[in-house]
C-alpha positions as CSV (number, residue, x, y, z in Angstrom):
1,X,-20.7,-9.7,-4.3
2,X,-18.4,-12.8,-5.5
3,X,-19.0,-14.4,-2.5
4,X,-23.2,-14.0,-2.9
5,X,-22.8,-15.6,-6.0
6,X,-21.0,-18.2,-4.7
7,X,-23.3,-19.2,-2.6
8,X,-26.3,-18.6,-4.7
9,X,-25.0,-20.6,-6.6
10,X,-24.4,-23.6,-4.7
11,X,-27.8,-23.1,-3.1
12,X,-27.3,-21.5,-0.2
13,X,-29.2,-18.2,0.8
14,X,-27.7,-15.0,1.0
15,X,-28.3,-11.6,2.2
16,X,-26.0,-9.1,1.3
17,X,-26.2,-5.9,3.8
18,X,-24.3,-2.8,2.5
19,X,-24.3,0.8,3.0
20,X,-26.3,2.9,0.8
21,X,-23.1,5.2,-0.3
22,X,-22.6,2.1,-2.1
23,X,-25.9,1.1,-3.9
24,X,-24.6,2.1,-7.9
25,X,-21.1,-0.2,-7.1
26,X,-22.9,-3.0,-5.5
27,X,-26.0,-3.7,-8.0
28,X,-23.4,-3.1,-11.6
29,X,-21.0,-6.0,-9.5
30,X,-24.3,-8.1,-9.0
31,X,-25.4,-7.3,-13.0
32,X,-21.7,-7.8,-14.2
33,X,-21.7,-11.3,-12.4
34,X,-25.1,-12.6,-13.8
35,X,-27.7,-11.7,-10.2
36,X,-29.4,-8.5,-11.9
37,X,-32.1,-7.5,-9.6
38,X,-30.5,-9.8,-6.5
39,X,-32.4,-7.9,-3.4
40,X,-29.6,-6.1,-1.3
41,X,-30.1,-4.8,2.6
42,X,-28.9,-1.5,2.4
43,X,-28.6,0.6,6.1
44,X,-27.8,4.6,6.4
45,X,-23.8,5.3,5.7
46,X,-21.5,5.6,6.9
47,X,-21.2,2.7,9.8
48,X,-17.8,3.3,10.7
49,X,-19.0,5.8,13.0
50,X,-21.9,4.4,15.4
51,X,-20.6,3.4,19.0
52,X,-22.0,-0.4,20.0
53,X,-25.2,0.8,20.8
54,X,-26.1,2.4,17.9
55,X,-25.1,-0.8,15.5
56,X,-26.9,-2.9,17.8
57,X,-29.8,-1.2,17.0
58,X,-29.5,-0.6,13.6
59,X,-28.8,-4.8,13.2
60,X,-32.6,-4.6,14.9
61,X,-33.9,-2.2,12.7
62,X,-32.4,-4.2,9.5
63,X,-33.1,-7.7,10.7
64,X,-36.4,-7.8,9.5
65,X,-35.3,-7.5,6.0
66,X,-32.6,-9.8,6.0
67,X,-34.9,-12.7,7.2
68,X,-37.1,-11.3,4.0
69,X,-34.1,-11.7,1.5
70,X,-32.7,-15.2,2.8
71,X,-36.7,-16.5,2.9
72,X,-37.9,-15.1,-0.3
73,X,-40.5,-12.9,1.3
C-alpha cells in the first residue's frame, strides 16, 4: 500500500491486486495512509499454489478489473 500511495500521489494510476485472505489488512493500511475507499483487485487465496496455467488464467479472469481501477471505470 505505500507504494499505491506513492504513486497516487504523484499522479500515476494504480491498481493494487491482492488476495482476499488479506482484505481487513490491506483496506486499514489504505485508511491509515489517507486512500479510504481506494478500489483494490482482490483474486481467491491463496496463489502460492496454482501451477502456470492456472495464474495465467486467473490474470485473464482479473484483468478486466484492473483496466477498471487504473481507468476509473
Amino acid at each position: 500500500m505505500h507504494d499505491v500511495v506513492r504513486f497516487e500521489q504523484a499522479g500515476i494510476p494504480t491498481a493494487n491486486v491482492g488476495t482476499d485472505g488479506f482484505v481487513d489488512e490491506a483496506e486499514e493500511q489504505a485508511r491509515l495512509l489517507g486512500m479510504e475507499g481506494y478500489p483494490m483487485v482482490w483474486v481467491p487465496h491463496p496463489v502460492a499454489v496454482l501451477d502456470e496455467g492456472e495464474i495465467r488464467k486467473l490474470a485473464r479472469r482479473t484483468a478486466g478489473r484492473v483496466v477498471a481501477v487504473l481507468t476509473g471505470a
